[in-house]
N, C-alpha and C positions, 0 to 999 in steps of 0.2 A: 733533945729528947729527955722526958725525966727516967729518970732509972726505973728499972724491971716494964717500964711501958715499951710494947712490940712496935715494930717499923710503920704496921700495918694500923694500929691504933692514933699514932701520933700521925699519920698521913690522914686521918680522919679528924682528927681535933685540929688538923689545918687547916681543915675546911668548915670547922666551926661544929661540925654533927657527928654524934656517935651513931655507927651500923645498926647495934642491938635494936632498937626500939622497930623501925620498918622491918628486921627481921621476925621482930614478936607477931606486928600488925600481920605480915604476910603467913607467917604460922599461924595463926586463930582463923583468917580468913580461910587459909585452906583446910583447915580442921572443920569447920563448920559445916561446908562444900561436902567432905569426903565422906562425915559421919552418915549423911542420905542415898552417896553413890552407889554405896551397894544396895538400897532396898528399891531401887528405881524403877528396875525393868518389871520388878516381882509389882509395885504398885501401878506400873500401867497396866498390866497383865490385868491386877485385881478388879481394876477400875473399868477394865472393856476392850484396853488395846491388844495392838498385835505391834510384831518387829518394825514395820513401817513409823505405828503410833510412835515407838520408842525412839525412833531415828528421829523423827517429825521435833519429836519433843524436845531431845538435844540440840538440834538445830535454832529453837526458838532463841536460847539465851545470846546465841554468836550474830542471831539475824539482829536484835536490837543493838548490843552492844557494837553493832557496826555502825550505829547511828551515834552513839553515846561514848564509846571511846575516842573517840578523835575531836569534839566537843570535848571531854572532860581533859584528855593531853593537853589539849591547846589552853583550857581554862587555866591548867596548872601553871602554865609558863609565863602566866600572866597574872594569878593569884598568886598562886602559890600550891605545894603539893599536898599539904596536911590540912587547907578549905574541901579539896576534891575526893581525898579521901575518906574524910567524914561523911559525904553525901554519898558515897559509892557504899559505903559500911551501912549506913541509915536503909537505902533502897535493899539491901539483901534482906538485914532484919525483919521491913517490912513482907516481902517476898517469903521469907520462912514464915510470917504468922498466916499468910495463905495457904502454905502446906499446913498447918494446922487447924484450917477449918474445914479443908479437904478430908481429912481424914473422917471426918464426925457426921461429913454428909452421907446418904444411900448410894450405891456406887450402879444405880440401876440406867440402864443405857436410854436415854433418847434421843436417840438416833441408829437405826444399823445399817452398817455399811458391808457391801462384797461387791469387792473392786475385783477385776483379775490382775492386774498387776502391783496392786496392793494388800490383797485378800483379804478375808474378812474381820472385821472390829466392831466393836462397839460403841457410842459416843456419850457417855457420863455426864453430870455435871461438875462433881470431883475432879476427874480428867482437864475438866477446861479450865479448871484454877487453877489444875498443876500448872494447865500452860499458860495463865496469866499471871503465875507466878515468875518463872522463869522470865518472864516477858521484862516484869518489872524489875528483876535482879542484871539481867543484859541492861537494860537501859542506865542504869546507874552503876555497870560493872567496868567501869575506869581503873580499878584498884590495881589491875598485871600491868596495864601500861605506865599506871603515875607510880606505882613500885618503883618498877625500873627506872623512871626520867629519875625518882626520887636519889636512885645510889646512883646513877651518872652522876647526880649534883655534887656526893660527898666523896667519889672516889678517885684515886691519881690514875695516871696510866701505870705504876706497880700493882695497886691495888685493885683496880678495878676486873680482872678475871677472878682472882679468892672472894670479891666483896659477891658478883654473883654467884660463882660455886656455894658460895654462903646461903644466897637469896632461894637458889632452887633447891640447897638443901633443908631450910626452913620450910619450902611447897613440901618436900616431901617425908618429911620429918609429921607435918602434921595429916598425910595421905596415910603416914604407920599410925599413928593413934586414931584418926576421923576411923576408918574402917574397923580398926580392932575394937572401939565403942560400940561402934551398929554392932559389931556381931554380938557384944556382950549383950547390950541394951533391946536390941532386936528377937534375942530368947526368950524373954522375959512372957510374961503372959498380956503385956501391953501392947507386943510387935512394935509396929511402925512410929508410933507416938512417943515414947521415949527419946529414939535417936532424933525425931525433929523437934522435939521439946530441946535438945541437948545442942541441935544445931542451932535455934533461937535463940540460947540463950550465951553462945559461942561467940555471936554474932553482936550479943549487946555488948557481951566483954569486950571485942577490936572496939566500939565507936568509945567505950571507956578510954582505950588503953590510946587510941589517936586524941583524944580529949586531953589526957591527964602526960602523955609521955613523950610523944612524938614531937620534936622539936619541927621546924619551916627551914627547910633544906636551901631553899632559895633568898639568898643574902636579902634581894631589896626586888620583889616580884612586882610591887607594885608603888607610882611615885604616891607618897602619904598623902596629897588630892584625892588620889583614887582609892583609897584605902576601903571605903565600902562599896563594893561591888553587888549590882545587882543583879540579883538570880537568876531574872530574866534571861541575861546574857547567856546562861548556860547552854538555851536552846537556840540559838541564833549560829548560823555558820560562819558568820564574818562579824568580829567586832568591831561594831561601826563607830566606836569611840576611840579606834586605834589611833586615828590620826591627830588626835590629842597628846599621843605619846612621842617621846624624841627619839627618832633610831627603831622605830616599831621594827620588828623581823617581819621578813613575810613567810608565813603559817601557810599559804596553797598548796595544795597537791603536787600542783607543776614546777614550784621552788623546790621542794622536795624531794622531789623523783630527778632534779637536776642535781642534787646533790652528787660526788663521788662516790660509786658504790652500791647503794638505794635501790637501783631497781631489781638486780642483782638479789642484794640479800632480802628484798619486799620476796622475790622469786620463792627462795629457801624456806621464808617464812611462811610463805602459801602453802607451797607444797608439803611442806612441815606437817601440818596442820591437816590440807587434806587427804595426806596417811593415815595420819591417827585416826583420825575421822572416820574412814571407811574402817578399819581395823574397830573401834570401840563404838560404832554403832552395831556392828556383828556381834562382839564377845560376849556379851554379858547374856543377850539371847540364848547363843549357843553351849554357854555355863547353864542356864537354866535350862534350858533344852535338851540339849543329846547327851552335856556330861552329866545333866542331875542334881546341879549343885544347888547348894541353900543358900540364901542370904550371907549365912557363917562362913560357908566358905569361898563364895565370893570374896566376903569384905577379908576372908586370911589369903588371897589372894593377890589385892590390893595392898596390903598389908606386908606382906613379902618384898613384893618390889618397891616399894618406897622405904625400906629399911635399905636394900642396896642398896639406892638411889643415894642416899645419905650418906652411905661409907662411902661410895663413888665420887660424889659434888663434897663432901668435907675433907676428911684424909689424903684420898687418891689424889683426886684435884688440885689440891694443897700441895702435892709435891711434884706434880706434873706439870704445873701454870709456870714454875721456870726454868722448865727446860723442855718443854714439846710446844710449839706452838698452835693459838687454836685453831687455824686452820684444821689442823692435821689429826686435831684432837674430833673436830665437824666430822672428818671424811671417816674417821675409823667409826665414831658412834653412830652414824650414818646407817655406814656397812651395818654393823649390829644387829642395828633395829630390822632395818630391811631382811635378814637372816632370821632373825626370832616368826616375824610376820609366816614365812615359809615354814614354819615347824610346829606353831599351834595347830594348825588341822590335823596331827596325828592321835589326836580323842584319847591320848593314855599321859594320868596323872606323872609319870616322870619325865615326857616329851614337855608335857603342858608347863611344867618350871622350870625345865632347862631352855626354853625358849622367853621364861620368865627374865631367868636370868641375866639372859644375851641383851632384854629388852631393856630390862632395867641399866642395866651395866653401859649399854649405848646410848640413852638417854640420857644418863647422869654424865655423861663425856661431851655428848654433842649441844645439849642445849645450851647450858651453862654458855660452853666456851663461843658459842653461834651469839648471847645476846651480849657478851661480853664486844664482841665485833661491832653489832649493829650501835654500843653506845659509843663507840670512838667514830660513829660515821655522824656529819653535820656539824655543825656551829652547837656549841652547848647553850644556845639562846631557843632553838628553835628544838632541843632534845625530847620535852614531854609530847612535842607536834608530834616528833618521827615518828617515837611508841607508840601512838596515837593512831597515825596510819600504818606502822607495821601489826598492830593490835587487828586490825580492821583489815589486814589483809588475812591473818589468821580467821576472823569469825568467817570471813567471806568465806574460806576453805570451808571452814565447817560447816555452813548452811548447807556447801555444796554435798560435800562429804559425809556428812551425818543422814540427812534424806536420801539420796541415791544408794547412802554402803546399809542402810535399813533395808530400801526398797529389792535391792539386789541380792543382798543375805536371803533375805523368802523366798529368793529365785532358786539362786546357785549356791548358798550355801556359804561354806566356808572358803569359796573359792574367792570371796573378795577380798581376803588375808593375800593372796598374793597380788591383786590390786594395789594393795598399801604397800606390799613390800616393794613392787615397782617403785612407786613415788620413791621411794629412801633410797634406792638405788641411785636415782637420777638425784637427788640430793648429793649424795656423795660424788658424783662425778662434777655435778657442779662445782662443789664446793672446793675441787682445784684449784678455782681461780684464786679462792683465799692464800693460795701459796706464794702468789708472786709477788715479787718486792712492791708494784701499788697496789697492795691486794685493799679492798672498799675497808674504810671505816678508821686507816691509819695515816698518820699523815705522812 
């Protein structure tokens, strides 16, 4: 080791790549994301929708990138990671200059809808670029899954819990700036234009910073034969040029899910996802709605919890990863979350952040330490496949989860907060099984 270099650096320069730079890319990406999350619900709103629109519409990015994450995983493992995430960064870019032409059209309805169990909307043409924007950024949105296959590639089994406590505190590292810009940005007498000018322009900086910094995590992804890869292949389910290669892995579903573990933590991962799902298809409504809130304090909202989030996944983390194991670490931030869910419906600003808290504080414990598991489960050949389908088990929740906990919000209100908390509950008891000595993903 040379002198003054950490245990955790030099296990990184073992493997040929330094953390920082996928830590950067994954900071900008989420900075870009977050600077529009809060003015979201207010621009369907503007544009003709209702709580359903808004669910509908979060749903769009999970239903493509069900198609396109598991394609772009599997292209990594076989490219390489920093090919896939250049095209995953290029498609969002593209995707935000959509939200900027949206904003310049008339926001006047044609089409009106009154559904009874979706009530009434209106259908724009702004509204339908949001949603072919979204469309186009899901489809090219590989970047969470080839992340992660990414620090699987560079991290040991020491390293590898601090390396994602790292990764989900760079998500949320840039969740405390994306929102505290909107709110700045979003005062202004421009509104909505600034903060997606800002996310554009967020968004060119990652395809810089993957261009100019990001080194190929993956030793030798491709024999120098196959060195130029055609693009085509991206959209192809099976590469039918595999059998050219020696020792190809197999990439199936059915290999996969035969793995030790997988189906288990696919489980966790679903459910994950369609918690949240139902829980943030409501909120943002219900800030806009019954509590009143502005855009400002939305995104100081957002803002708040991804500042825990960060002392949670950096510091906390950092001194808990060797001596709590993550099982244990799943089942408590589990509990948490599932606790917070039951405590937002009480409509008063000091219930409303002390369940912030809880949320924050369990999520900064359980994910981390949850993806940190799922990367020690499979063969490290077939890693960007797994994230790929565990990626695509998450959108799946979300299609689910984002249109139903919309549609249901209109009904019943905030009672689908405790919907979500269920899921978390049954996350945490699942997640038991992480305690026993073959618990999935170790050897």
């Amino acid at each position: 080791m040379v002198a003054g270099q950490s245990s955790d650096e030099a296990a990184e320069h073992a493997h040929g790549v330094a953390i920082f730079p996928v830590l950067l890319v994954n900071f900008i990406g989420m900075l870009g994301y977050s600077i529009v999350l809060p003015l979201l619900v207010f621009l369907v709103r503007d544009f003709g929708g209702n709580e359903f629109v808004y669910g509908l519409l979060g749903s769009i990015y999970p239903a493509f990138q069900l198609v396109g994450a598991p394609l772009l995983g599997r292209w990594s493992d076989s490219v390489g990671r920093k090919r896939v995430l250049l095209v995953s960064q290029v498609g969002t870019f593209v995707a935000w200059g959509f939200f900027i032409v949206a904003l310049f059209l008339p926001a006047t309805p044609i089409l009106e809808v009154d559904w009874t169990w979706a009530g009434a909307f209106g259908v724009s043409v702004p509204l339908l670029i949001l949603f072919a924007a979204r469309a186009l950024d899901g489809l090219t949105g590989g970047n969470v899954s080839v992340a992660n296959a990414y620090l699987s590639d560079i991290s040991t089994d020491a390293t590898r819990k601090r390396n994602f406590g790292k990764l989900a505190s760079s998500t949320s590292l840039g969740f405390i700036v994306g929102p505290a810009l909107a709110s700045l940005l979003g005062a202004t007498r421009y509104g909505e234009l600034l903060p997606v000018l800002a996310a554009a322009l967020v968004s060119l900086l990652a395809i810089w910073v993957i261009l100019r910094f990001l080194p190929e995590s993956r030793q030798a992804p491709v024999p120098p034969e196959a060195e130029h890869f055609p693009l085509g292949k991206l959209f192809q389910i099976e590469h039918k040029a595999c059998y050219e290669l020696e020792r190809c892995p197999d990439t199936g579903l059915g290999h996969v899910l035969r793995q030790p573990g997988i189906p288990l933590l696919f489980l966790v991962y679903f459910l994950t996802f369609l918690g949240f799902s139902f829980f943030y298809s409501g909120f943002p409504v219900y800030a806009a709605g019954a509590l009143e809130w502005s855009p400002v304090d939305l995104g100081l909202f957002f803002a708040v919890s991804s500042g825990i989030m960060v002392l949670v996944q950096g510091p906390v983390l950092s001194y808990l990863s060797d001596k709590v194991r993550e099982g244990v670490l799943v089942i408590a931030g589990s509990g948490l979350i599932g606790l917070s869910f039951l405590i937002f419906p009480l409509e008063t600003v000091a219930w409303i952040y002390t369940a912030n808290v809880l949320l924050s504080v369990g999520n900064g414990l359980m994910w981390p330490s949850f993806l940190a598991i799922l990367a020690q489960a499979g063969p490290s050949s077939i890693q960007g496949t797994i994230q790929g389908y565990a990626n695509s088990t998450g959108s799946l929740a979300s299609i689910f989860g984002l249109i139903l906990g919309g549609t249901l919000f209109g009904v019943w209100g905030t009672s689908v907060f405790w919907i979500a908390a269920a899921f978390l509950f049954v996350i945490s008891g699942l997640s038991l099984r992480f305690l026993t000595p073959d618990r999935p993903g170790l050897a």
